[in-house]
DRENMILUM-664969 format. One record per residue (C-alpha): residue number from 1; x negated, y negated, z. Coordinates in nm, 4 decimals, m for minus. Layout:
REM DRENMILUM-664969
+-----+----------+----------+----------+
! num !        x !        y !        z !
+-----+----------+----------+----------+
! NUM !        X !        Y !        Z !
...
+-----+----------+----------+----------+
This chain:
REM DRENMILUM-664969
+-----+----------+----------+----------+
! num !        x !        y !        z !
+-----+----------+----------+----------+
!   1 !  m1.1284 !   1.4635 !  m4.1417 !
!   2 !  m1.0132 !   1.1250 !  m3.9575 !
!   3 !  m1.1489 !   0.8178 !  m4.0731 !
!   4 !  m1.3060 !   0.5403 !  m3.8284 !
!   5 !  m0.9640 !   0.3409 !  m3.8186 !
!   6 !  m0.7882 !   0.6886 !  m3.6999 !
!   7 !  m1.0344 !   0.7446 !  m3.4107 !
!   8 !  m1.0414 !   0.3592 !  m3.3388 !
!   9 !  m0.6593 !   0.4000 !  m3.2580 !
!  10 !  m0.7341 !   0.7220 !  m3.1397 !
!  11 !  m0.9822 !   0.5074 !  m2.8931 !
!  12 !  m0.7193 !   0.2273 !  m2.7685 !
!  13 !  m0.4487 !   0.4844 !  m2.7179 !
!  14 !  m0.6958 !   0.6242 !  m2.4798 !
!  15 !  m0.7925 !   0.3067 !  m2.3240 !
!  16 !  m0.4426 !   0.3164 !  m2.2027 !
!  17 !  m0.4580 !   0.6197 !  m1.9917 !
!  18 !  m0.5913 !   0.5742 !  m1.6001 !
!  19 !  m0.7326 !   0.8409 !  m1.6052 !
!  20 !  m0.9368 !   0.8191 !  m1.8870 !
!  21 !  m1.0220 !   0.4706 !  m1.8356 !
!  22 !  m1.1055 !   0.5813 !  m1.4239 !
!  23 !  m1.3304 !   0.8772 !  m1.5539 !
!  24 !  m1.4839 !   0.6983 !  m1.7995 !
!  25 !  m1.5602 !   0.4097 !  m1.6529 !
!  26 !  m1.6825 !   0.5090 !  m1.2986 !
!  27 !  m1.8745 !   0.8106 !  m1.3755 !
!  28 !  m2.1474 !   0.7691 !  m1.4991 !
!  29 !  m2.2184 !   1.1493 !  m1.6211 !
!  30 !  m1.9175 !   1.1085 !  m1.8562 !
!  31 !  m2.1399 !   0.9267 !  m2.0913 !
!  32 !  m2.2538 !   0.9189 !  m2.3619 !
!  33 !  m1.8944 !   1.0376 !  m2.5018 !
!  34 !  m1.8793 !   1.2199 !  m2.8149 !
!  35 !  m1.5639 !   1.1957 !  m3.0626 !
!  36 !  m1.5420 !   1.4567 !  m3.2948 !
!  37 !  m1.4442 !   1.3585 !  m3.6529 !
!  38 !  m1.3758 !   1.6511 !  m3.8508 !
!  39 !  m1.4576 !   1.7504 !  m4.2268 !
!  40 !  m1.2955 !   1.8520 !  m4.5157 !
!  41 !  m1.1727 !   2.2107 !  m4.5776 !
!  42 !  m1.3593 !   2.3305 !  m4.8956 !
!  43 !  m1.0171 !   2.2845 !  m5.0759 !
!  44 !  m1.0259 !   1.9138 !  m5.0316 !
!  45 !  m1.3886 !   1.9017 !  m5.0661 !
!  46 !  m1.3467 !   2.0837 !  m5.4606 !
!  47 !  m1.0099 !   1.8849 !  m5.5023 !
!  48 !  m1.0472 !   1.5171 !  m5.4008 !
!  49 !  m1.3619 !   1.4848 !  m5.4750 !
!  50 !  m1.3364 !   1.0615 !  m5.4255 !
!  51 !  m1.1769 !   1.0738 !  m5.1297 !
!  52 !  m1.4775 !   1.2459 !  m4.9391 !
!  53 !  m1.6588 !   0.9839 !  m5.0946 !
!  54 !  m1.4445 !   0.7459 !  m4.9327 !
!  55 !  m1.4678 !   0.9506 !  m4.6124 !
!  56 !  m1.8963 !   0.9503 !  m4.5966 !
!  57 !  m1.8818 !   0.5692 !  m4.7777 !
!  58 !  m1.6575 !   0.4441 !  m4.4389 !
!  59 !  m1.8733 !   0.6638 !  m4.1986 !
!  60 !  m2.2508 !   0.5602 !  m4.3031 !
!  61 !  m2.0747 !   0.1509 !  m4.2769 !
!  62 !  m1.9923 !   0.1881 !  m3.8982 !
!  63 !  m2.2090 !  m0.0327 !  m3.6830 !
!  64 !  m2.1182 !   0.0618 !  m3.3600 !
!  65 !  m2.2281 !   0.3350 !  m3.1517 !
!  66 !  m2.4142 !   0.6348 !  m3.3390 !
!  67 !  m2.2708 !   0.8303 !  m3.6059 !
!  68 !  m2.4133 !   1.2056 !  m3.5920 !
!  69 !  m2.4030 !   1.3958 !  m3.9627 !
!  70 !  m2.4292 !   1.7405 !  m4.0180 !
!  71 !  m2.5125 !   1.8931 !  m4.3431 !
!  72 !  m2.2584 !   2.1459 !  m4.4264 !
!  73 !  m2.2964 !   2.3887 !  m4.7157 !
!  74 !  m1.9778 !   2.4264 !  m5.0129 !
!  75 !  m1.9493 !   2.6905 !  m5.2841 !
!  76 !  m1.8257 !   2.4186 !  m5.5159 !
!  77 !  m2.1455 !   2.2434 !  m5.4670 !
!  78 !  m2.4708 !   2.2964 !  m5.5801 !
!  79 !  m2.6510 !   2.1718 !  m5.2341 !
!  80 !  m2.5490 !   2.0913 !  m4.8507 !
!  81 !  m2.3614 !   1.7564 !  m4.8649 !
!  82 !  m2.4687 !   1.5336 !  m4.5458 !
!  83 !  m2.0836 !   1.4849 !  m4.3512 !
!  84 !  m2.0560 !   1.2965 !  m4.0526 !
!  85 !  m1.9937 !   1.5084 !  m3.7636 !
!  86 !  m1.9408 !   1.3017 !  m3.4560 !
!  87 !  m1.9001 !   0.9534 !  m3.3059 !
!  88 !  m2.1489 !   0.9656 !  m3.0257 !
!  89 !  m2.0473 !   0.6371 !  m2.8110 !
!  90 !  m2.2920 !   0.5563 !  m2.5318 !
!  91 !  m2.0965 !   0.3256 !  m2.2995 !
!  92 !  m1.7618 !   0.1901 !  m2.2124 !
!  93 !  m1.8478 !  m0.1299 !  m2.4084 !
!  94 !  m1.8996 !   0.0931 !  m2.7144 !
!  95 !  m1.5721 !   0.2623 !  m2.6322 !
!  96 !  m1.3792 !  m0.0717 !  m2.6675 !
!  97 !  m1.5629 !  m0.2105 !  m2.9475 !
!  98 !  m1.5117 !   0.1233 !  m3.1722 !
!  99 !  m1.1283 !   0.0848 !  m3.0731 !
! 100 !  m1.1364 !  m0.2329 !  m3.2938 !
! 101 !  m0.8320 !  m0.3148 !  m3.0404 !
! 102 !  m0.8913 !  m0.6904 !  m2.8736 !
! 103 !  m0.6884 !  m0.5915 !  m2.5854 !
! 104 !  m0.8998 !  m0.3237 !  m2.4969 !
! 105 !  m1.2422 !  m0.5335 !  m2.5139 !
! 106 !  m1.0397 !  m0.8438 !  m2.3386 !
! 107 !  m0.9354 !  m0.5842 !  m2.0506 !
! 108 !  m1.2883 !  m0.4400 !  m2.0345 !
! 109 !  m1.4538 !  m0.7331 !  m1.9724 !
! 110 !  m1.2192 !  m0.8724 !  m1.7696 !
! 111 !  m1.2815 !  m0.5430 !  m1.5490 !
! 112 !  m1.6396 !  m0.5566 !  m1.5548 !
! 113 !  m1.6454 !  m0.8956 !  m1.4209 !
! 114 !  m1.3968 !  m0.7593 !  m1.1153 !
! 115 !  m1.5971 !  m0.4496 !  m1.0717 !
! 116 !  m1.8992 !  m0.6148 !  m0.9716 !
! 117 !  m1.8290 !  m0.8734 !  m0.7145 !
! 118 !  m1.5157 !  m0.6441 !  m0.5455 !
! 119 !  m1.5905 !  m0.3529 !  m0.2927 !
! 120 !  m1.6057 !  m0.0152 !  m0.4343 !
! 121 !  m1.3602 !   0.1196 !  m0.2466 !
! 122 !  m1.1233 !  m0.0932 !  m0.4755 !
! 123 !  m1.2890 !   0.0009 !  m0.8325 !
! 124 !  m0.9932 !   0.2911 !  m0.8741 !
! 125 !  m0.7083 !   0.0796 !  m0.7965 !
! 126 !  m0.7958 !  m0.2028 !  m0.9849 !
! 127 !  m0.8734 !   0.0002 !  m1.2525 !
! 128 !  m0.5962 !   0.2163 !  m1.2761 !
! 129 !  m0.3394 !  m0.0459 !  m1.1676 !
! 130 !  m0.3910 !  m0.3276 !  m1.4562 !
! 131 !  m0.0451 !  m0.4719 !  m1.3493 !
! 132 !  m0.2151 !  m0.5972 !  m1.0349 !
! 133 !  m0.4438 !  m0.8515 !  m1.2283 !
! 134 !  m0.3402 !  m0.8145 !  m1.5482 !
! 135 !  m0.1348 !  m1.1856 !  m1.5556 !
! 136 !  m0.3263 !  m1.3200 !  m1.2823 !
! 137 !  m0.6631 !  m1.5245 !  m1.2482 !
! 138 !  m0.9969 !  m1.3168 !  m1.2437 !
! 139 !  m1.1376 !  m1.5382 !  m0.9421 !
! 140 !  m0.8440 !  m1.4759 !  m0.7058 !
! 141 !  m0.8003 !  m1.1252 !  m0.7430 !
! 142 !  m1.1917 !  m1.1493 !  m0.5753 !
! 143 !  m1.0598 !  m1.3739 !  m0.3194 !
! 144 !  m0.7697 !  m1.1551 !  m0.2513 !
! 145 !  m1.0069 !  m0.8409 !  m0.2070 !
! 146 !  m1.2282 !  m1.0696 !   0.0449 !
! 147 !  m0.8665 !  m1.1248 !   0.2134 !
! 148 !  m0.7842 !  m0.7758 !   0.2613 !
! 149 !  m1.1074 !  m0.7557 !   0.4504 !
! 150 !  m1.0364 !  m1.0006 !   0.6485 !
! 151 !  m0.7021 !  m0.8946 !   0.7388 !
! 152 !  m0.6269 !  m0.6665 !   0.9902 !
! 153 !  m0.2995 !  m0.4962 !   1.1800 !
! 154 !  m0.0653 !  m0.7424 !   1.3591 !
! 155 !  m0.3687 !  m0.9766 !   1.2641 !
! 156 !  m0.0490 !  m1.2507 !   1.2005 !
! 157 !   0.0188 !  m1.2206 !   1.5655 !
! 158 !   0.3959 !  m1.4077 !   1.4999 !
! 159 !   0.2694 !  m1.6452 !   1.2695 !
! 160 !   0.4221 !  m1.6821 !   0.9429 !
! 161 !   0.2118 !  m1.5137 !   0.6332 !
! 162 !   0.1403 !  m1.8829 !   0.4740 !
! 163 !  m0.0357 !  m1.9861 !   0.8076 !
! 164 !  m0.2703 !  m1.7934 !   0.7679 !
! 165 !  m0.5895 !  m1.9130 !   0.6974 !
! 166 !  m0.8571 !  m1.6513 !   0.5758 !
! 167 !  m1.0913 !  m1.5729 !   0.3295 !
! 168 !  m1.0497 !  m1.9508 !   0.2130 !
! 169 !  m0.6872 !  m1.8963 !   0.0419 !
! 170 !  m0.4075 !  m2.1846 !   0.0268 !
! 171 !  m0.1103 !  m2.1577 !   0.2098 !
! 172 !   0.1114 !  m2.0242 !  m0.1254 !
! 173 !  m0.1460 !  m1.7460 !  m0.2072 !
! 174 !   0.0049 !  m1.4553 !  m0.0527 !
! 175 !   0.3246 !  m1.5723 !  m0.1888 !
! 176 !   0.1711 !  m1.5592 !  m0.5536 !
! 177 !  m0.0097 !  m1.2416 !  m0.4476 !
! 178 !   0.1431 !  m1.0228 !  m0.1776 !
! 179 !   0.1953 !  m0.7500 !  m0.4314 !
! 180 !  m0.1666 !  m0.6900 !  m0.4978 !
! 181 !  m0.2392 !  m0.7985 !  m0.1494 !
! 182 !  m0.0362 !  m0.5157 !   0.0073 !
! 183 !  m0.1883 !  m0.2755 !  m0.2515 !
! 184 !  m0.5475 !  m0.3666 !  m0.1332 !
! 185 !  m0.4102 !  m0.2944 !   0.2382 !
! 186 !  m0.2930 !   0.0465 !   0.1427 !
! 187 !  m0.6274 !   0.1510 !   0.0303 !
! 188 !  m0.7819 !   0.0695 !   0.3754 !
! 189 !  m0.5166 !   0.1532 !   0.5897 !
! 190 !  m0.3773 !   0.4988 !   0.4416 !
! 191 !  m0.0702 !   0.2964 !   0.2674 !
! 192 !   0.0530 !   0.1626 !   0.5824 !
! 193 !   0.1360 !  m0.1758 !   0.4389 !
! 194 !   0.3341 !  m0.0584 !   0.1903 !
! 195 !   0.4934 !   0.2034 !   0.4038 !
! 196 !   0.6444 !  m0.0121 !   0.6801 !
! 197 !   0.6143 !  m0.3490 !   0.5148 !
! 198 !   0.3609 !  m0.6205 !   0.4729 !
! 199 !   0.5091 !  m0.8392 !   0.7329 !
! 200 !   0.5381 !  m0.5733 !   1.0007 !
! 201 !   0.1766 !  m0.4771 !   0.9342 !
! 202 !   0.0660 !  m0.7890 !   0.9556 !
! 203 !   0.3000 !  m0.8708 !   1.2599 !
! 204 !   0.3910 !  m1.1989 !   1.0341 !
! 205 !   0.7342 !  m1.4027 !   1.1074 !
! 206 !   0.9668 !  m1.3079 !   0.8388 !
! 207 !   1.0833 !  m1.6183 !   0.6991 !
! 208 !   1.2922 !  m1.4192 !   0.4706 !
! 209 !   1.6578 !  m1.2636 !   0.6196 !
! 210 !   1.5842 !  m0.9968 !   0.8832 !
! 211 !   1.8983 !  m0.8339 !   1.0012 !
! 212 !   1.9277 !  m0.6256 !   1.3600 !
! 213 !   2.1612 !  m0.4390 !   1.3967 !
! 214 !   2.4047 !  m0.5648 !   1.7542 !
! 215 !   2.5767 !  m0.2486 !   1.9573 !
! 216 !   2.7922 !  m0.3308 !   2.2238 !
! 217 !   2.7069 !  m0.0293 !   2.4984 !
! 218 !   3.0419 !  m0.0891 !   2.6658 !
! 219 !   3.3937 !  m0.2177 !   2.5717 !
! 220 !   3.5300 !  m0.5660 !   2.5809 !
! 221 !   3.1975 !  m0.7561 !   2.4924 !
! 222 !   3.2043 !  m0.8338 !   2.1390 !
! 223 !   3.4953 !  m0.7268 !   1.8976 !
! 224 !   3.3118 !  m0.4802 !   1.6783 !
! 225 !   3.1487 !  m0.1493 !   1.7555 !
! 226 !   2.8327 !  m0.2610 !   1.5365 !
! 227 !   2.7193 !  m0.5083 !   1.3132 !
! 228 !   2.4252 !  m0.6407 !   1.1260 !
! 229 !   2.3092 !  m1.0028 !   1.2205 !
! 230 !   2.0123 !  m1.1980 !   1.0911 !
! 231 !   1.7465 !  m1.2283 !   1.3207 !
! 232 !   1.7474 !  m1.6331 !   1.2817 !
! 233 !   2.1459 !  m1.6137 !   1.3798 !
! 234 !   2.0512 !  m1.3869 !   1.6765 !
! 235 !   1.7736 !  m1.6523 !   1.7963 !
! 236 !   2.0436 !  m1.9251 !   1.8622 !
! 237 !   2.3576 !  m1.7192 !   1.9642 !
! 238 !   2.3485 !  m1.6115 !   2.2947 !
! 239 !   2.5209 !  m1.2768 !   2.3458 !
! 240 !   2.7444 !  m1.2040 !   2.6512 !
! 241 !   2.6097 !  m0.9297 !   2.8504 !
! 242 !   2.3955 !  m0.9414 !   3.1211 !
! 243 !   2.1774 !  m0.6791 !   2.9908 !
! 244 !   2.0061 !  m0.6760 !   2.6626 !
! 245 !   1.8508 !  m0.3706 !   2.5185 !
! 246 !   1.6008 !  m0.4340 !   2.2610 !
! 247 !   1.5147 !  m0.1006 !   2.0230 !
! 248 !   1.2303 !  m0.0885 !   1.7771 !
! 249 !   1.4186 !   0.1262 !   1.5563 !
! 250 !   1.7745 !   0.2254 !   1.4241 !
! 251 !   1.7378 !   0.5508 !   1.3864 !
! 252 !   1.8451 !   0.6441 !   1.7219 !
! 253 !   2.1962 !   0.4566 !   1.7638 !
! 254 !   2.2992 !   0.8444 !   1.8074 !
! 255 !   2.1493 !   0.8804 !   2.1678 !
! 256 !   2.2542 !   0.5576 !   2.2933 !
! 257 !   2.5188 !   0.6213 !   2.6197 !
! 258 !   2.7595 !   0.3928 !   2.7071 !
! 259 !   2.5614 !   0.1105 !   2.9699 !
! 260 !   2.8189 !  m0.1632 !   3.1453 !
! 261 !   2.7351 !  m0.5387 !   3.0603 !
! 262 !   2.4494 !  m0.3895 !   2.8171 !
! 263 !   2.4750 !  m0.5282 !   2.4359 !
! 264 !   2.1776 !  m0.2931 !   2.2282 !
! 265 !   1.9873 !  m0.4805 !   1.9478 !
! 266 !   1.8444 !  m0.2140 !   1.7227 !
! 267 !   1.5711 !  m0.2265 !   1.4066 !
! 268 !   1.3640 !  m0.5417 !   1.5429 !
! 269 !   1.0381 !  m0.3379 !   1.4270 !
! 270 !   0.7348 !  m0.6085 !   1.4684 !
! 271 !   0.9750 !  m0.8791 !   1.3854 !
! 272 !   0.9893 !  m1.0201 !   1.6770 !
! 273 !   0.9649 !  m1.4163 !   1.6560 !
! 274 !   1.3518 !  m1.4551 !   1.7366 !
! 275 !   1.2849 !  m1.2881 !   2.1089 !
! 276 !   1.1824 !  m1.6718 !   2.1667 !
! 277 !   1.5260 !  m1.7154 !   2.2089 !
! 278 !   1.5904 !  m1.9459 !   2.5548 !
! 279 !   1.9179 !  m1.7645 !   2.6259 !
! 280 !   1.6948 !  m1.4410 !   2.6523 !
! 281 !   1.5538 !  m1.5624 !   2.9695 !
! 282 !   1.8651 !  m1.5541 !   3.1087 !
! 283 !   1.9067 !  m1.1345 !   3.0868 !
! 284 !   1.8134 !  m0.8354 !   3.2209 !
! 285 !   1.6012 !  m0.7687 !   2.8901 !
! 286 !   1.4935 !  m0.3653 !   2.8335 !
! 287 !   1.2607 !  m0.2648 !   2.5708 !
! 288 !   1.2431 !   0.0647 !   2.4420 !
! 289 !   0.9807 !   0.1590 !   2.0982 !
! 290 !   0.7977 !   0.4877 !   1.9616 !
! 291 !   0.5101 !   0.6247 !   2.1898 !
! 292 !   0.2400 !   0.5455 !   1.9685 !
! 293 !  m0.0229 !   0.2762 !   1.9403 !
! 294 !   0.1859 !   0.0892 !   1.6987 !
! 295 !   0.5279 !   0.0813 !   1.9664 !
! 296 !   0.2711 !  m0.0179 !   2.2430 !
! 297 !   0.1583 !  m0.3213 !   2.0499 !
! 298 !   0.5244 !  m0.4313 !   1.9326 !
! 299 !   0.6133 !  m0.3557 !   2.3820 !
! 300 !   0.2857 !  m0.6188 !   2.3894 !
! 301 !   0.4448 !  m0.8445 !   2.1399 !
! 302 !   0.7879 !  m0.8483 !   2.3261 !
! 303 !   0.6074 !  m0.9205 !   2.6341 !
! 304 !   0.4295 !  m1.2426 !   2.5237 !
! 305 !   0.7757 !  m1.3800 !   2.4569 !
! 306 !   0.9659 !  m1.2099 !   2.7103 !
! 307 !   0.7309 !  m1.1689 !   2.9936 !
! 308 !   1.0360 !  m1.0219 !   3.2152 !
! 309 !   1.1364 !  m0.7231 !   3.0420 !
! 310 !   1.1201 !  m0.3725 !   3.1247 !
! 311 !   0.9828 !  m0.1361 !   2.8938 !
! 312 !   1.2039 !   0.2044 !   2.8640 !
! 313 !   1.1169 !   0.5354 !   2.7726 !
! 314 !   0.7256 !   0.4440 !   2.6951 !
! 315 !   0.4478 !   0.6254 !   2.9108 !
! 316 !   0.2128 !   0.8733 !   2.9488 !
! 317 !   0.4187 !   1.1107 !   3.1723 !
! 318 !   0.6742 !   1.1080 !   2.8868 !
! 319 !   0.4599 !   1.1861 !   2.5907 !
! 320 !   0.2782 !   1.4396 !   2.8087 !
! 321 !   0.6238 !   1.6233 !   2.8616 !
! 322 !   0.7297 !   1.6479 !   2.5283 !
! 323 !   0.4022 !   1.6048 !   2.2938 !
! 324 !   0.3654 !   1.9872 !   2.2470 !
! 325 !   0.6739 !   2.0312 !   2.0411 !
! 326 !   0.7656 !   1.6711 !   1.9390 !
! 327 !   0.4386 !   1.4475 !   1.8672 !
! 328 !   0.2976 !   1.4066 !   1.5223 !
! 329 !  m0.0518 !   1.2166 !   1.4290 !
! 330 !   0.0186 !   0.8863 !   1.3660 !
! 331 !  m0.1090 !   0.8051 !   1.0038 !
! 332 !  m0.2977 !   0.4841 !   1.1142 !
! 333 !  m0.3446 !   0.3211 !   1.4585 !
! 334 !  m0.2626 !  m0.0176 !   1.5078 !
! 335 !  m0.6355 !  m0.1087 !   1.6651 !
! 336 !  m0.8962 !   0.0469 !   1.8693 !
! 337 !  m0.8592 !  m0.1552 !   2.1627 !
! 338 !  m0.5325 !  m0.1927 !   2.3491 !
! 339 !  m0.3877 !  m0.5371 !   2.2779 !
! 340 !  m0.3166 !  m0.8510 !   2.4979 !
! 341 !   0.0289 !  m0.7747 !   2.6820 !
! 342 !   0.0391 !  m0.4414 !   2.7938 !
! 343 !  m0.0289 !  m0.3606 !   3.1636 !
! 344 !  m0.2788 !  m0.1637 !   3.2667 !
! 345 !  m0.1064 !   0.1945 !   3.2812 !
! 346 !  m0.0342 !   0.0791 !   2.9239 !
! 347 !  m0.3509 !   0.0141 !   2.8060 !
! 348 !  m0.4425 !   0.3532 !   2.9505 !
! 349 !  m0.2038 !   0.5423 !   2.7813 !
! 350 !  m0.2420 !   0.3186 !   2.4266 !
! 351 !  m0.6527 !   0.4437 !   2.4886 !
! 352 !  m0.4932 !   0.8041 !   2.5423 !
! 353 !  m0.2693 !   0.7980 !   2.2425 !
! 354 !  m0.6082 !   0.7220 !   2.0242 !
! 355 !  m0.7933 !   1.0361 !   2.1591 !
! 356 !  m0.4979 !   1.2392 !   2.0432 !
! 357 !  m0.4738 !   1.4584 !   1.6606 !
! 358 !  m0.0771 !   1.3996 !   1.7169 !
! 359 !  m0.0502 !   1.0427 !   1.9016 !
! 360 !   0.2617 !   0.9627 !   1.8130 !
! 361 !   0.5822 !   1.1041 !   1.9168 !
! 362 !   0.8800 !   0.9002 !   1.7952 !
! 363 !   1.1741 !   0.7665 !   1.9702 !
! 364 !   1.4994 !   0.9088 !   1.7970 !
! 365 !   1.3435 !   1.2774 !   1.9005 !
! 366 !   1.3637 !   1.2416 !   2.2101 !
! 367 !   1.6475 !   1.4614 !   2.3959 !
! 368 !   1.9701 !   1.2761 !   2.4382 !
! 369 !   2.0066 !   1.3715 !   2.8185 !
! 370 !   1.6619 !   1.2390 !   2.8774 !
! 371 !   1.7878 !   0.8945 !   2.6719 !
! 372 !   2.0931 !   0.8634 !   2.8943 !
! 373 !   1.9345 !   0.9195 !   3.2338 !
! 374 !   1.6727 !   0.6759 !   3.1623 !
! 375 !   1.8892 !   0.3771 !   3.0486 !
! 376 !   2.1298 !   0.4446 !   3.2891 !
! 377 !   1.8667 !   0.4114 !   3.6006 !
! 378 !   1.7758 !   0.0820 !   3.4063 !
! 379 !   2.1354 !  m0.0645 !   3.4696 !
+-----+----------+----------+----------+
C-alpha cells in the first residue's frame, strides 16, 4: 500500500520522462489518469492495525484530484473496511500538483504558456527537449518559433547571421539562441540545419574560422601537397596559378587528376563570402558542386561573386547518364523555384532535379575517368 508522498514522488519521477510528459500532455484520451495505490495484505491488515489507520487517515486528507475507495472484505474483521483504491487525476495540472514537486508545477506552467502561442508542429520538441527553454526567457523562445518561420534556406543570402533582421529579434539573438533556433529548423526542414550546419542552411557568412582545404593540381606551385587555410586568409592571399578550381566538397580529393597552373580549393560548402576576393578576378575560376538543388544554388552563389566562372561537372546530360545507379533523393530541396544566378539550362535542370524521387546524385561518385576528362577539357 503506498502512501500519497510515495506516489507524489512516484508522480515527479514521471514528470521527468518525455515520453510520459509528451503522452500525457498532448493527448487528450490519456486522461483522466488513474494511479493505483495498493492495500494491505490481510497479514498487515490483522498485524498493524494503526498503520492502516494511518494509511486511510492520509488518503481521505488528499485534496487534489479524486481519491476512489473500494470496500474490501478481511477475515480478521467483522465488516468490509472502506480502502482507497486509486488516485484518479483528471489533468496534467493535477498531475503536477499531486507530485507535491515545485519543479514540476514551475515547468508545467511554464509549458502551458509556450504551448499556446507556438505552432503545433513544435509542441513535441519543446516538450520533450526542456534544455531548449529551460534557462531561457518564456517570451523569446515564442519569438524564436516566429523566427524559424520566417527563415528559410540560403534565406542569409551571404549576410552574416546577426544581420538579419526577422521576426523582430536584435542583432545578438541568434547568438544567445542558435541552439534552439537550429532545433526549430530541423523540425521543418527534415533536420537539415542540424545536418549540414546552421550557417550553410542559412547561406550566412561564417564569421567564425572556416578552413578550405588548398591542393596544388600540379608541381612547383605551392610547397605542400595540401593544406587547410581559413577562408578569411584565402580572401586576401592571392594564389599563383592561373586556374582556380573551386569544389563544394572534400570528399572527392581522390578523383582529382593532375591540371597544369590549376591550384583546387576544396570544402567551401555555402561558405562562400571569401570568393569576393579581387585577386579571383584575375583567374580562370572552375566550379564544380553535387547535382542537386542545393549544389545548383551554392553554383548560383559563386556566380553572384564570380560572374566569370565555369561550372564543371553540373548538368542535366550528366545526371541523366548516371542517375539510374548513382542518384539518391535529396532529403530537402533548397527552394521551389530556381534561384537568381543560374542560367537558363540551369534553372531547367534545378526544376528537373525537383520532379525527381532521387534528385540528387553527389559529386565524389562520380567515375574517376569521367572526373579527369572533364577538368582536363576545362584547362
Amino acid at each position: 500500500m503506498k502512501s500519497p508522498e510515495a506516489v507524489a514522488i512516484q508522480l515527479a519521477r514521471q514528470w521527468h520522462s518525455a515520453d510520459r510528459r509528451e503522452h500525457f500532455l498532448l493527448d487528450p484520451k490519456a486522461w483522466p489518469r488513474r494511479v493505483a495505490i495498493g492495500g494491505p495484505s490481510p497479514s498487515v491488515f490483522t498485524q498493524h492495525t494503526a498503520a492502516v489507520r494511518e494509511h486511510i487517515a492520509r488518503w481521505r486528507a488528499v485534496a487534489v484530484g479524486e481519491v476512489q475507495w473500494q470496500d474490501i472484505a478481511f477475515r480478521s474483521a467483522a465488516e468490509p473496511v472502506s480502502l482507497p483504491h486509486q488516485w484518479l487525476l483528471g489533468s496534467p495540472e493535477e498531475w503536477a500538483e499531486a507530485s507535491g514537486d515545485a519543479q514540476v508545477q514551475l515547468e508545467l506552467q511554464r509549458l502551458r504558456y509556450l504551448l499556446e502561442r507556438v505552432n503545433p508542429c513544435f509542441h513535441s520538441l519543446l516538450i520533450r527537449q526542456r534544455a531548449l527553454w529551460r534557462d531561457r526567457n518564456d517570451d523569446e523562445i515564442v519569438q524564436a518559433t516566429a523566427l524559424a518561420f520566417a527563415l528559410e534556406p540560403g534565406i542569409a543570402a551571404g549576410r552574416p547571421l546577426r544581420a538579419l533582421a526577422l521576426a523582430g529579434i536584435d542583432s545578438k539573438f541568434m547568438e544567445r539562441h542558435r541552439a534552439l533556433v537550429t532545433a526549430l529548423l530541423d523540425i521543418r526542414f527534415d533536420g537539415q540545419a542540424s545536418q549540414i550546419g546552421l550557417n550553410s542552411f542559412l547561406d550566412a557568412a561564417d564569421e567564425g574560422e572556416h578552413w578550405l582545404l588548398v591542393v596544388p593540381l600540379s608541381p612547383g606551385l605551392l610547397p605542400f601537397a595540401q593544406q587547410r587555410v581559413r577562408a578569411s586568409e584565402l580572401r586576401d592571399s592571392p594564389l599563383p596559378a592561373s586556374r582556380i578550381l573551386l569544389i563544394e566538397n572534400d570528399r572527392c580529393l581522390h578523383l582529382l587528376p593532375t591540371l597544369p597552373g590549376t591550384i583546387a580549393v576544396l570544402g567551401s560548402g555555402l561558405d562562400l563570402a571569401w570568393l569576393r576576393a579581387d585577386w579571383l578576378y584575375e583567374r580562370n575560376v572552375g566550379y564544380w558542386g553535387d547535382m542537386d538543388t542545393w549544389g545548383l544554388r551554392m553554383l548560383a552563389c559563386a556566380r553572384t561573386l564570380q560572374p566569370h566562372l565555369t561550372p564543371l561537372l553540373m548538368n542535366q546530360a550528366l545526371f541523366e547518364r548516371f542517375s539510374g545507379t548513382l542518384a539518391v533523393p535529396e532529403p530537402i530541396t533548397a527552394g521551389f523555384m530556381p534561384p537568381d544566378g543560374l542560367h537558363d539550362s540551369e534553372r531547367t535542370f534545378y526544376r528537373y532535379l525537383l520532379a525527381q524521387a532521387k534528385g540528387r546524385l553527389e559529386q565524389e561518385f562520380l567515375p574517376a575517368d569521367i572526373v579527369s576528362h572533364a577538368l582536363s577539357e576545362w584547362t
